[in-house]
N, CA, C and O atoms as a GROMACS GRO file, in nm:
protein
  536
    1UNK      N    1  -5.371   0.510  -2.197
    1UNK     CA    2  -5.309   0.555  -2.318
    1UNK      C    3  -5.158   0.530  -2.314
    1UNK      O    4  -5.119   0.515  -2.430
    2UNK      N    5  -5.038   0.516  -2.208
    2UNK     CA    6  -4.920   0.539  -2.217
    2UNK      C    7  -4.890   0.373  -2.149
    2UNK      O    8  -4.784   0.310  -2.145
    3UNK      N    9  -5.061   0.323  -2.087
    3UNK     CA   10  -4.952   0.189  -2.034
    3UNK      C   11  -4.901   0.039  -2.146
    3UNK      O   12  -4.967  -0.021  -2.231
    4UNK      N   13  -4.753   0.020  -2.095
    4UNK     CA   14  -4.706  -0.072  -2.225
    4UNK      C   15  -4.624   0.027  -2.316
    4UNK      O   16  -4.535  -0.010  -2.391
    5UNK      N   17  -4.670   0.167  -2.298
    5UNK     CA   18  -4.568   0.205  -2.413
    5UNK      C   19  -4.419   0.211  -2.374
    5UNK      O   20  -4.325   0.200  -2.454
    6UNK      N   21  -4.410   0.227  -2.255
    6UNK     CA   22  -4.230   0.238  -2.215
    6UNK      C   23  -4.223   0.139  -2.152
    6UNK      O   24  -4.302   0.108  -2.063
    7UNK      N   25  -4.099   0.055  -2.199
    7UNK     CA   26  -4.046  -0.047  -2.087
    7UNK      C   27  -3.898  -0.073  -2.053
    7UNK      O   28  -3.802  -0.045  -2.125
    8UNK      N   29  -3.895  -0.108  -1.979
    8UNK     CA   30  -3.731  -0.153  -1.977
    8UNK      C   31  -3.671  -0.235  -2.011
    8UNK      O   32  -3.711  -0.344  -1.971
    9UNK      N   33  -3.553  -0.236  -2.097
    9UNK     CA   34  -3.496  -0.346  -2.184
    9UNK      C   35  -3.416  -0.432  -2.123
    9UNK      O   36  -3.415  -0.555  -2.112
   10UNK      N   37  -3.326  -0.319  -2.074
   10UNK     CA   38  -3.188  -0.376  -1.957
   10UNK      C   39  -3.147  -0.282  -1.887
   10UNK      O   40  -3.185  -0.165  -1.893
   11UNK      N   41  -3.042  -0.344  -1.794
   11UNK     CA   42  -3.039  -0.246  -1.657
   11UNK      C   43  -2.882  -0.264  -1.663
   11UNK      O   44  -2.825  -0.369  -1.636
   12UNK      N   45  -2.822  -0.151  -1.702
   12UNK     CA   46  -2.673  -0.222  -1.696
   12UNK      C   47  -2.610  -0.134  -1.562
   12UNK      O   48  -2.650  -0.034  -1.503
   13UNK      N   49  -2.497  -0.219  -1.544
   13UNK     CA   50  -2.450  -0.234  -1.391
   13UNK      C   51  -2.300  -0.269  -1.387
   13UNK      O   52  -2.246  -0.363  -1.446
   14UNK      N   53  -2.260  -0.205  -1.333
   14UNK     CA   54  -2.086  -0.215  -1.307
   14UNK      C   55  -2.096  -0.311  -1.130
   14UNK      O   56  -2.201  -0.351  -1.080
   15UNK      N   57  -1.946  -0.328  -1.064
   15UNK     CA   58  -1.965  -0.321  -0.986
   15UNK      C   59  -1.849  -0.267  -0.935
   15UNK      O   60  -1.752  -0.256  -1.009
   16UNK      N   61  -1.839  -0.213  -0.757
   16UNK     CA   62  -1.696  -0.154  -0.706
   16UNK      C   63  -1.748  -0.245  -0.598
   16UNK      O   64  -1.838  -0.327  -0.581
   17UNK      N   65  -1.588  -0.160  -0.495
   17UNK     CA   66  -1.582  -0.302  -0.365
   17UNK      C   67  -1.598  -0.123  -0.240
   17UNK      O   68  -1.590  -0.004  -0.268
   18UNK      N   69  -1.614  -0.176  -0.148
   18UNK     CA   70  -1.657  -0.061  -0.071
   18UNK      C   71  -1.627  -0.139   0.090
   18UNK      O   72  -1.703  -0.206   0.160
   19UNK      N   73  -1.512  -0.105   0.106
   19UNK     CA   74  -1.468  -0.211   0.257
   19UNK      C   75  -1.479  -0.382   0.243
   19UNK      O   76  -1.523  -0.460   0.327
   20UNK      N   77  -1.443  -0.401   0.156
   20UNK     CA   78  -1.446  -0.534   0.132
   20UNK      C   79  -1.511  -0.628   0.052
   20UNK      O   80  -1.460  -0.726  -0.001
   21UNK      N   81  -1.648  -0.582   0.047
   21UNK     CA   82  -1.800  -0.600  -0.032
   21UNK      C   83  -1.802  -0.543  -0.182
   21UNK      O   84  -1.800  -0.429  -0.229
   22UNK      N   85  -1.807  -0.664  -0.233
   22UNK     CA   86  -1.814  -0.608  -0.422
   22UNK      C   87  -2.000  -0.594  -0.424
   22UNK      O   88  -2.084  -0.680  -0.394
   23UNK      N   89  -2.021  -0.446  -0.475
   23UNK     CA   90  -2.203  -0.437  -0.516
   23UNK      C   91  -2.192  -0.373  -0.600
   23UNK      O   92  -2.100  -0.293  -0.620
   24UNK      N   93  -2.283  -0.396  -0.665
   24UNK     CA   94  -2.307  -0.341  -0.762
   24UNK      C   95  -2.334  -0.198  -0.790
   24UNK      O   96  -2.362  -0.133  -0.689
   25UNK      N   97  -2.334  -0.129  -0.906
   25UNK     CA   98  -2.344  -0.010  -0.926
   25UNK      C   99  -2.422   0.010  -1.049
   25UNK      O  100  -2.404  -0.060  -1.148
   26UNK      N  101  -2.512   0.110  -1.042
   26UNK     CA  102  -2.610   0.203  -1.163
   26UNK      C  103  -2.517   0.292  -1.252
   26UNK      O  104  -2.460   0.400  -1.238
   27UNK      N  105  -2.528   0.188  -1.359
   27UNK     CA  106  -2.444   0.301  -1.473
   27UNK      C  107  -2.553   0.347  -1.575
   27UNK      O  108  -2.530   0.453  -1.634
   28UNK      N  109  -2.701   0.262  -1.610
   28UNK     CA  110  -2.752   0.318  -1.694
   28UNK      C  111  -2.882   0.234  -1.724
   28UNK      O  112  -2.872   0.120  -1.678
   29UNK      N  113  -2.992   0.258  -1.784
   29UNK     CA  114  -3.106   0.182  -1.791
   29UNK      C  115  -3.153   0.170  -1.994
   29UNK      O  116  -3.182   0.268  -2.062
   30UNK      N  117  -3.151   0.108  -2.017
   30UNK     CA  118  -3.185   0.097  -2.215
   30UNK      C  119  -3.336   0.068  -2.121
   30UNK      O  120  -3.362   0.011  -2.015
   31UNK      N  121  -3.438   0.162  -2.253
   31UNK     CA  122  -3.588   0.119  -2.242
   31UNK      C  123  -3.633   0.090  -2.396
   31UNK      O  124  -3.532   0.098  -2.466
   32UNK      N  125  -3.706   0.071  -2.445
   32UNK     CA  126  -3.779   0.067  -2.498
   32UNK      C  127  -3.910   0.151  -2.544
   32UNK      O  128  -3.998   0.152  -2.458
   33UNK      N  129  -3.938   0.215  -2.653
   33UNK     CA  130  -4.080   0.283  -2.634
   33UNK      C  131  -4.144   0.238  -2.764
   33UNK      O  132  -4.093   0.232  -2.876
   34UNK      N  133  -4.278   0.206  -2.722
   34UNK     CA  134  -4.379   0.180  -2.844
   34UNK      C  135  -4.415   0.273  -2.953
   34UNK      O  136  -4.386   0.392  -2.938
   35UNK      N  137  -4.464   0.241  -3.042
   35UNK     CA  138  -4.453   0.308  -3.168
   35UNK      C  139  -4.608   0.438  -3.092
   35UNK      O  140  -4.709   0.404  -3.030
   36UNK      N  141  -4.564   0.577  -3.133
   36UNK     CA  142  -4.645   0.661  -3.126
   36UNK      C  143  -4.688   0.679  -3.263
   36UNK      O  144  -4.633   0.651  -3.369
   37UNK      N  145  -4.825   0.743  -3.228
   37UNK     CA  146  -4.912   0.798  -3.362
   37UNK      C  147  -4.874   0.947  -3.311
   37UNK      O  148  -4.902   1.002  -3.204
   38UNK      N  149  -4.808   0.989  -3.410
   38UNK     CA  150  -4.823   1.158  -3.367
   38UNK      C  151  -4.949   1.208  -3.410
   38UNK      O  152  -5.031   1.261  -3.335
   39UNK      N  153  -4.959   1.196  -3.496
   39UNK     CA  154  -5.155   1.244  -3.516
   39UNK      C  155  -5.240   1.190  -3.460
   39UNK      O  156  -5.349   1.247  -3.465
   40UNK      N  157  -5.232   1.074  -3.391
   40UNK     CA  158  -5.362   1.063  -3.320
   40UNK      C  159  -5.312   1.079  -3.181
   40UNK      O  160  -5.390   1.027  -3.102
   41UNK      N  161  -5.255   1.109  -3.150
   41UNK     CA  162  -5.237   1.133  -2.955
   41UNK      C  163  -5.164   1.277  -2.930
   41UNK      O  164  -5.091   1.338  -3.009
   42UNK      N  165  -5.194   1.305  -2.830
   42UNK     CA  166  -5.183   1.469  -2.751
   42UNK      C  167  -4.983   1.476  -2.781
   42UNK      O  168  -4.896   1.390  -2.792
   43UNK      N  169  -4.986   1.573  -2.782
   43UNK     CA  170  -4.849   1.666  -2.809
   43UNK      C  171  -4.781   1.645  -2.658
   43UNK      O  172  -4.659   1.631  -2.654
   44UNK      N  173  -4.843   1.643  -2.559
   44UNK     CA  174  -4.758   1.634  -2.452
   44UNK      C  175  -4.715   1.458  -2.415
   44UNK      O  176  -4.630   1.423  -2.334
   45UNK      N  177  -4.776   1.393  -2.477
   45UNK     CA  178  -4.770   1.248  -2.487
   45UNK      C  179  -4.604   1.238  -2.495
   45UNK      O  180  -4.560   1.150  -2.421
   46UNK      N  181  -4.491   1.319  -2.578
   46UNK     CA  182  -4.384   1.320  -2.589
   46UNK      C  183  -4.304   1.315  -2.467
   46UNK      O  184  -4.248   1.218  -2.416
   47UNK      N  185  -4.310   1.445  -2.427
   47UNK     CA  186  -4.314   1.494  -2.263
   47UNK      C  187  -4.308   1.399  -2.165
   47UNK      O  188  -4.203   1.369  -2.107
   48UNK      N  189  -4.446   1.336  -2.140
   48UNK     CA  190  -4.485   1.247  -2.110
   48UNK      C  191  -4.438   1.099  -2.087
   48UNK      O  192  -4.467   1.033  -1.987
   49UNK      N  193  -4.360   1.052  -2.197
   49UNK     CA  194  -4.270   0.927  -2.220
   49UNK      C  195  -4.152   0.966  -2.180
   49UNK      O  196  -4.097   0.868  -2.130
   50UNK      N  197  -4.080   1.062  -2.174
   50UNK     CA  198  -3.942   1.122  -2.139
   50UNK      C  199  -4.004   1.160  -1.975
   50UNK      O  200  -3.922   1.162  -1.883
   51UNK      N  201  -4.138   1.187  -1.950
   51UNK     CA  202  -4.081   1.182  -1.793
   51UNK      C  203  -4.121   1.034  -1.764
   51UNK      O  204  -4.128   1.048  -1.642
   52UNK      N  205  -4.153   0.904  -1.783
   52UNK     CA  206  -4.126   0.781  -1.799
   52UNK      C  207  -4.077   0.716  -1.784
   52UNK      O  208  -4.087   0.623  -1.704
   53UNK      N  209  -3.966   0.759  -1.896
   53UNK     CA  210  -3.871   0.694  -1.902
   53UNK      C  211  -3.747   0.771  -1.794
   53UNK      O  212  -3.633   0.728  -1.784
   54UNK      N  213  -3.799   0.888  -1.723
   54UNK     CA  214  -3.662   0.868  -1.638
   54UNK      C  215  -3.716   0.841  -1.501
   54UNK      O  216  -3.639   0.853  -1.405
   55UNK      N  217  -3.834   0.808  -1.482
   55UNK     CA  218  -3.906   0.773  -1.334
   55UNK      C  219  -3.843   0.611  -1.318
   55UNK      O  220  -3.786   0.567  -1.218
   56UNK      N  221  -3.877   0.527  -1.470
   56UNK     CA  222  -3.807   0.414  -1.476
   56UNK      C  223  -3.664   0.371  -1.445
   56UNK      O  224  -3.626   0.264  -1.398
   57UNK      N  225  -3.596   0.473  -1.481
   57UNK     CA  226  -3.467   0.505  -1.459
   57UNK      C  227  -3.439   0.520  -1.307
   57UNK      O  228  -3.356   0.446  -1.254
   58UNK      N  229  -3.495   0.599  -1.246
   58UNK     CA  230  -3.518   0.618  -1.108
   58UNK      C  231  -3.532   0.498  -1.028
   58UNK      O  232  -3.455   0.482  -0.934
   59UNK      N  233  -3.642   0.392  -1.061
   59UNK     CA  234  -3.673   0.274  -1.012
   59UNK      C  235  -3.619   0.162  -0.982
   59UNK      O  236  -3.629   0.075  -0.895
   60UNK      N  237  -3.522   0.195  -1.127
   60UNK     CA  238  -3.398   0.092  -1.122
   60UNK      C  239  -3.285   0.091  -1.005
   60UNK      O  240  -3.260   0.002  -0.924
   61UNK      N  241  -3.218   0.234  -1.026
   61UNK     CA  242  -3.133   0.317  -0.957
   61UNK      C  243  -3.173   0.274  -0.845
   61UNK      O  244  -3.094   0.198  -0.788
   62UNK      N  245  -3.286   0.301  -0.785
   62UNK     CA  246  -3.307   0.253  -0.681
   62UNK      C  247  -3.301   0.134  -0.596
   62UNK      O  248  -3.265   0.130  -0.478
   63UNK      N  249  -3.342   0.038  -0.672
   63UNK     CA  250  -3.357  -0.075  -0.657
   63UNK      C  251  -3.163  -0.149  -0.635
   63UNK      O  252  -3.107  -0.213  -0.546
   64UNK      N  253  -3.124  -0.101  -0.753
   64UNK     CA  254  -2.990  -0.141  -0.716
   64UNK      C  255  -2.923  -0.079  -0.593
   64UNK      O  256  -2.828  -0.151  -0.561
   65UNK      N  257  -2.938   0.031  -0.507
   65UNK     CA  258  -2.884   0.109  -0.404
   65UNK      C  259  -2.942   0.050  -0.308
   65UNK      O  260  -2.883   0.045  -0.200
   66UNK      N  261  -3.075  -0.013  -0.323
   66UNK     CA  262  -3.159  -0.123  -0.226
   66UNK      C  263  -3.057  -0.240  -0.182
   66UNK      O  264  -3.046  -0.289  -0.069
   67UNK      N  265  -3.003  -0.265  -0.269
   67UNK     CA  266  -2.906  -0.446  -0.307
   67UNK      C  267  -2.758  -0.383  -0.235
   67UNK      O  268  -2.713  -0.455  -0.145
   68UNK      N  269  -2.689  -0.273  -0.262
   68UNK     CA  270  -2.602  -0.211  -0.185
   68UNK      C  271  -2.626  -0.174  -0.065
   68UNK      O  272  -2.516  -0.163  -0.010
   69UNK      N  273  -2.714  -0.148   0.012
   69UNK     CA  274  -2.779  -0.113   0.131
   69UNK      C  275  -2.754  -0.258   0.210
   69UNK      O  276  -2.678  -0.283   0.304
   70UNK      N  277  -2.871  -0.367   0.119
   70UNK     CA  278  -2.874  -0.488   0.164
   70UNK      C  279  -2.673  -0.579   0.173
   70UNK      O  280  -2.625  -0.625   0.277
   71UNK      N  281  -2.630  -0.579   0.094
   71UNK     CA  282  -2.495  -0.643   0.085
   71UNK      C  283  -2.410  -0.526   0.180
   71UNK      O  284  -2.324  -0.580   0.249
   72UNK      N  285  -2.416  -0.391   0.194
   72UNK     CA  286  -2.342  -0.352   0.302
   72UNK      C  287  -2.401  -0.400   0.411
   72UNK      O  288  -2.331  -0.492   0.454
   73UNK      N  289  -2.483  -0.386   0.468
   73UNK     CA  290  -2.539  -0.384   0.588
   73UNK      C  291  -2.531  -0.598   0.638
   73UNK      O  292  -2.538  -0.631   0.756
   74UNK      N  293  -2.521  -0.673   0.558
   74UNK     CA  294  -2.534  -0.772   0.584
   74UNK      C  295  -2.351  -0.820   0.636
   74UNK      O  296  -2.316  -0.897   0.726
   75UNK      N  297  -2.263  -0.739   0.540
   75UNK     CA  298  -2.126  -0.747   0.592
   75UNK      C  299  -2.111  -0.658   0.731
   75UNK      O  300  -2.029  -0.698   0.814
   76UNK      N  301  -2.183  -0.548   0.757
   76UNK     CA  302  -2.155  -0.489   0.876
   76UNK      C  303  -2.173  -0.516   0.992
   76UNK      O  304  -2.126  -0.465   1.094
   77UNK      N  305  -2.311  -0.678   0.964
   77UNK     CA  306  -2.335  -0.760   1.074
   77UNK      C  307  -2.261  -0.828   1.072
   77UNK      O  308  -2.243  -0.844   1.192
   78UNK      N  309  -2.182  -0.902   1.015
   78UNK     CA  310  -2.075  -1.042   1.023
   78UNK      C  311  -1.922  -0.913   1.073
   78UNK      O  312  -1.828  -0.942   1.147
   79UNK      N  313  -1.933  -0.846   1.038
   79UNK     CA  314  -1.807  -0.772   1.113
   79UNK      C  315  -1.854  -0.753   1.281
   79UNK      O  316  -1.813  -0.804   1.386
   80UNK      N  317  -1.951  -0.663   1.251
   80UNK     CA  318  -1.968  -0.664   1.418
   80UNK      C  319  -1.981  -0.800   1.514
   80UNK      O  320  -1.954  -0.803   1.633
   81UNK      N  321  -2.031  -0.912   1.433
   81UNK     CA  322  -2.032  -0.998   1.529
   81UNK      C  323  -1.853  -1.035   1.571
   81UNK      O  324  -1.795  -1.071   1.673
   82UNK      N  325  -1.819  -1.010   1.464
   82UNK     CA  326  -1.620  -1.098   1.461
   82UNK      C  327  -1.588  -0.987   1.567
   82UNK      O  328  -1.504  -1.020   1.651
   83UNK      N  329  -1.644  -0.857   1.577
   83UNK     CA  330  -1.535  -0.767   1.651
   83UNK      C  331  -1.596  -0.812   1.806
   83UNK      O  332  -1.530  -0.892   1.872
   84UNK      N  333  -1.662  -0.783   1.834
   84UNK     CA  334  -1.782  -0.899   1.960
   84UNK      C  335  -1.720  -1.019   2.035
   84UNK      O  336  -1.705  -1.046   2.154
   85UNK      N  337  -1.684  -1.093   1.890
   85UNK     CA  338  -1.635  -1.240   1.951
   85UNK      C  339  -1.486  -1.218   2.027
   85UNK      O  340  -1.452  -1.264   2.136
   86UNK      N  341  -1.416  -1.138   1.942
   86UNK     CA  342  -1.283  -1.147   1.943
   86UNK      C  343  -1.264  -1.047   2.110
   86UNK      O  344  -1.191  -1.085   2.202
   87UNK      N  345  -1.367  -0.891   2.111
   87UNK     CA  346  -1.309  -0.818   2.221
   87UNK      C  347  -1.402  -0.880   2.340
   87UNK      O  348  -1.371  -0.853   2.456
   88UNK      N  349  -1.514  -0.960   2.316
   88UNK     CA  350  -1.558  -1.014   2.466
   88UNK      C  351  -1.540  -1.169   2.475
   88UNK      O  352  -1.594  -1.226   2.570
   89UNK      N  353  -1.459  -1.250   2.375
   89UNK     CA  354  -1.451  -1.376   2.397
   89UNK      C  355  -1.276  -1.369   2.425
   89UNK      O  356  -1.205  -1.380   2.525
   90UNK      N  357  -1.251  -1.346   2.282
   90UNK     CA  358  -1.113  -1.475   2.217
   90UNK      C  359  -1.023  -1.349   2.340
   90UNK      O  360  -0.974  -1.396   2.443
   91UNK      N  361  -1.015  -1.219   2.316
   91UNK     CA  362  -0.918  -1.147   2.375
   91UNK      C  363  -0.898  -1.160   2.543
   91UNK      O  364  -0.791  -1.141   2.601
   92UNK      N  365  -1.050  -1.205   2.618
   92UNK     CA  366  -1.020  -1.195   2.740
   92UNK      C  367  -0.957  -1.309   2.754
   92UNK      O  368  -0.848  -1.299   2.811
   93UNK      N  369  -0.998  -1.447   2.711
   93UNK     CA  370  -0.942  -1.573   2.712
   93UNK      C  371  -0.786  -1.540   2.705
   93UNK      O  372  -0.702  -1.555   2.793
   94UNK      N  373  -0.777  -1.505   2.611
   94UNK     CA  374  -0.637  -1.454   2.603
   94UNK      C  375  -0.537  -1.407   2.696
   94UNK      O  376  -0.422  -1.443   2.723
   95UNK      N  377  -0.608  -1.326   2.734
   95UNK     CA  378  -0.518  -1.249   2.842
   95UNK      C  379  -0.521  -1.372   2.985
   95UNK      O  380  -0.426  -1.397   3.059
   96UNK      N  381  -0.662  -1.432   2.991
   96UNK     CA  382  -0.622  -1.515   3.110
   96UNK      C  383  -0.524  -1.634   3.099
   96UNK      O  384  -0.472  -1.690   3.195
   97UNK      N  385  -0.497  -1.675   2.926
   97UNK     CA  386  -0.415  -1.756   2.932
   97UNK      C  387  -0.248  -1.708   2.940
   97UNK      O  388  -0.150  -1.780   2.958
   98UNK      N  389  -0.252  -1.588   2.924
   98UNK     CA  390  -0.076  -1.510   2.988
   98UNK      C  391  -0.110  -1.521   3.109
   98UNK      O  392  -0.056  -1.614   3.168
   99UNK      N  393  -0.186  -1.453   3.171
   99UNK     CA  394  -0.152  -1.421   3.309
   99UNK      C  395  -0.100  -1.596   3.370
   99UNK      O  396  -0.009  -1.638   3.441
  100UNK      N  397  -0.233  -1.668   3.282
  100UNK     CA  398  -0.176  -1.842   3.351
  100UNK      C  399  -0.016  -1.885   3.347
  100UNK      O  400   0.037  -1.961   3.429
  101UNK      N  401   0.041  -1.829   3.250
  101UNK     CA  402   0.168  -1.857   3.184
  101UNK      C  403   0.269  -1.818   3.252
  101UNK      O  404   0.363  -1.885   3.294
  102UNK      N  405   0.240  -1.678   3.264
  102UNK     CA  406   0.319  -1.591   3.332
  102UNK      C  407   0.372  -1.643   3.506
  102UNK      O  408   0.484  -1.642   3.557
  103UNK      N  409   0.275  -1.673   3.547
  103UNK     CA  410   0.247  -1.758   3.680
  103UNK      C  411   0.347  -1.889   3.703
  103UNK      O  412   0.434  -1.909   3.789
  104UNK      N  413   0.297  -1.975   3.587
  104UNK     CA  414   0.377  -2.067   3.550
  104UNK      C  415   0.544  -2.077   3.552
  104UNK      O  416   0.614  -2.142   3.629
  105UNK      N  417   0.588  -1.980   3.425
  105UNK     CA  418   0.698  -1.920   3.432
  105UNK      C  419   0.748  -1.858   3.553
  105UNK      O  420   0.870  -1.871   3.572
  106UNK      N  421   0.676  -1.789   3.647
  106UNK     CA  422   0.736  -1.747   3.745
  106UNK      C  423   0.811  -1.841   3.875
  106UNK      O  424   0.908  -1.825   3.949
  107UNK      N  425   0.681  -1.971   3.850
  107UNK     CA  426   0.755  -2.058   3.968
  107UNK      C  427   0.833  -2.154   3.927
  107UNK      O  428   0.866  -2.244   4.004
  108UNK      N  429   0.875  -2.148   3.796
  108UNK     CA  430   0.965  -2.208   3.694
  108UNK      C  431   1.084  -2.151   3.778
  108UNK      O  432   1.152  -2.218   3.855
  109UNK      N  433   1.099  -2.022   3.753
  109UNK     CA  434   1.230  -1.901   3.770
  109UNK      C  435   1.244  -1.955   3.888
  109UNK      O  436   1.346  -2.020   3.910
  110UNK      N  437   1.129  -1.939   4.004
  110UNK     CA  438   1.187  -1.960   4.147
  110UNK      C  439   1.241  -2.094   4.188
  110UNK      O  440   1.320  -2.110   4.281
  111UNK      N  441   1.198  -2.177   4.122
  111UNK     CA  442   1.227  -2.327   4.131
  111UNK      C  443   1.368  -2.331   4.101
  111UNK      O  444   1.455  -2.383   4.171
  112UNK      N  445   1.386  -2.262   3.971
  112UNK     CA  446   1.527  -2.294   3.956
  112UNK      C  447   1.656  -2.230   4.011
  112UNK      O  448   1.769  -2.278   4.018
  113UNK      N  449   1.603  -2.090   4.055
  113UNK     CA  450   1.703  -2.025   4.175
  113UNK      C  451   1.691  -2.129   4.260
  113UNK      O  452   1.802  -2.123   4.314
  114UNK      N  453   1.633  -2.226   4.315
  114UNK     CA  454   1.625  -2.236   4.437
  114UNK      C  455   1.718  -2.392   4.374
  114UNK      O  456   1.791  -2.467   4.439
  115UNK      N  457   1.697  -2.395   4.295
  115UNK     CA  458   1.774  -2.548   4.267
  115UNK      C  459   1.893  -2.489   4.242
  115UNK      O  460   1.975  -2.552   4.308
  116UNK      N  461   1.953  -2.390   4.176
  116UNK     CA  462   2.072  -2.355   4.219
  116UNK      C  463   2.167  -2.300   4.313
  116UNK      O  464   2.290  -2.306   4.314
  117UNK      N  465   2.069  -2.236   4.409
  117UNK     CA  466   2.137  -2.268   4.552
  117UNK      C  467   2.166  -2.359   4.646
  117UNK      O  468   2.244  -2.356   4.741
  118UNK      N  469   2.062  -2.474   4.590
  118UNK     CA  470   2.091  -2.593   4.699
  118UNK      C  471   2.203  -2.666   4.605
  118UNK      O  472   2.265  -2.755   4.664
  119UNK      N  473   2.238  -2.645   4.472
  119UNK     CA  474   2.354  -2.702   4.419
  119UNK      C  475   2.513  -2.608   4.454
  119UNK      O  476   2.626  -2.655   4.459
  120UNK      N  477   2.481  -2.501   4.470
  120UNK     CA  478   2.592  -2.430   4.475
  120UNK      C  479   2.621  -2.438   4.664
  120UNK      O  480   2.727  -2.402   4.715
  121UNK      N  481   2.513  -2.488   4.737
  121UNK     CA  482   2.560  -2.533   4.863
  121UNK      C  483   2.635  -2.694   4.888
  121UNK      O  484   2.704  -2.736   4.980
  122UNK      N  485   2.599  -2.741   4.794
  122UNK     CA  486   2.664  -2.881   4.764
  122UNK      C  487   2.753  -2.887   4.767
  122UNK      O  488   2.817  -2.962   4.841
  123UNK      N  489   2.816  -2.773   4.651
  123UNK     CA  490   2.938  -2.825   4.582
  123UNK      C  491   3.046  -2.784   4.686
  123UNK      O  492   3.123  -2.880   4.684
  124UNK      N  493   3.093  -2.694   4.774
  124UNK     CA  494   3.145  -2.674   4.857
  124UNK      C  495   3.174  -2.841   4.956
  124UNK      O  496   3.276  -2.909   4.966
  125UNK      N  497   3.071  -2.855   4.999
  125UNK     CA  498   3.036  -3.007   5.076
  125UNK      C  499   3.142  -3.118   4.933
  125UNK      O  500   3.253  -3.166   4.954
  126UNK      N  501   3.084  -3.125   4.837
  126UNK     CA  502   3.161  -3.176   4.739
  126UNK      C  503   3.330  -3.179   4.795
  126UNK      O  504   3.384  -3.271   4.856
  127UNK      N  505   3.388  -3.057   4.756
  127UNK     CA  506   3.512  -3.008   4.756
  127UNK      C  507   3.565  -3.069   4.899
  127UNK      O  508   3.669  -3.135   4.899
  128UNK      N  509   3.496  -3.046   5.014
  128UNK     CA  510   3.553  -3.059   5.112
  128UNK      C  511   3.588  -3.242   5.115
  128UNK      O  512   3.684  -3.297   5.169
  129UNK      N  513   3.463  -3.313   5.030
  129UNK     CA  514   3.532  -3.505   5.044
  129UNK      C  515   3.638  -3.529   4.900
  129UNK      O  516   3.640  -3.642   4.851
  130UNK      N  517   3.710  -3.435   4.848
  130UNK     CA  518   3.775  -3.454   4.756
  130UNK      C  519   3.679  -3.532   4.629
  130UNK      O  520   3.727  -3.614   4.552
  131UNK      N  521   3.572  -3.498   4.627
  131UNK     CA  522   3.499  -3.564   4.478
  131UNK      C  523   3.524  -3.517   4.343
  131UNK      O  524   3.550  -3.572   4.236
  132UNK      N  525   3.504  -3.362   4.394
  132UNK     CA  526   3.512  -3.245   4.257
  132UNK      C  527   3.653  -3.222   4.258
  132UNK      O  528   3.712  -3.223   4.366
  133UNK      N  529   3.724  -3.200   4.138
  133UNK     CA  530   3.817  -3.144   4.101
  133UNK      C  531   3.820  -3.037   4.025
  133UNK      O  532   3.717  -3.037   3.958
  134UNK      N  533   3.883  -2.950   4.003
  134UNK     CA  534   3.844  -2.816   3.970
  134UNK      C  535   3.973  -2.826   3.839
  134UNK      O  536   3.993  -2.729   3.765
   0.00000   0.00000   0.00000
């Protein structure tokens, strides 16, 4: 008796952003209802289409919070993988390429103290064959 009489017309839908992710949102459902005979069908038949039409309503709602579920949860995997890459790949790499640097730089520093003491022992030697003039 009631199937076909309610349907859904359109499903209208906003959307917001929620950490980054634009989804959609349930603002409201338009249905449709078929022509009733009030004299020939039961009095609660009314009733009846109004609880219907908001089970339909329900279905929708749902369905869209399904698609938000799905679009959060699909960004929460591409984040977790980036946070993954970055604190067990890119960051340790990282740090081993300072410490390499640092190393580097250090026997840079010592190299060049040491090249300026064997120049500042020179120059004395210098002074003493009259080369340098001051």
């Amino acid at each position: 008796m009631l199937a076909g009489l309610v349907r859904v017309k359109s499903i209208n839908t906003g959307t917001a952003n929620i950490a980054g992710v634009t989804i959609p949102v349930f603002k409201s459902v338009e249905t449709e209802v078929g022509e009733i005979d009030t004299w020939a069908t039961p009095a609660w038949v009314d009733d009846a289409v109004k609880a219907v039409k908001d089970i339909l309503a329900l279905r929708c709602e749902r369905q869209i919070l399904m698609k938000q579920r799905e679009l959060v949860t699909a960004e929460l995997t591409t984040t977790s993988q980036r946070v993954n890459l970055f604190e067990k790949v890119k960051i340790p790499a990282c740090k081993e390429s300072i410490r390499v640097i640092k190393i580097a730089i250090g026997d840079e520093q010592t190299a060049a103290v040491t090249r300026g003491k064997i120049a500042k022992s020179r120059v004395p030697e210098a002074q003493a064959d009259g080369e340098v003039a001051a």
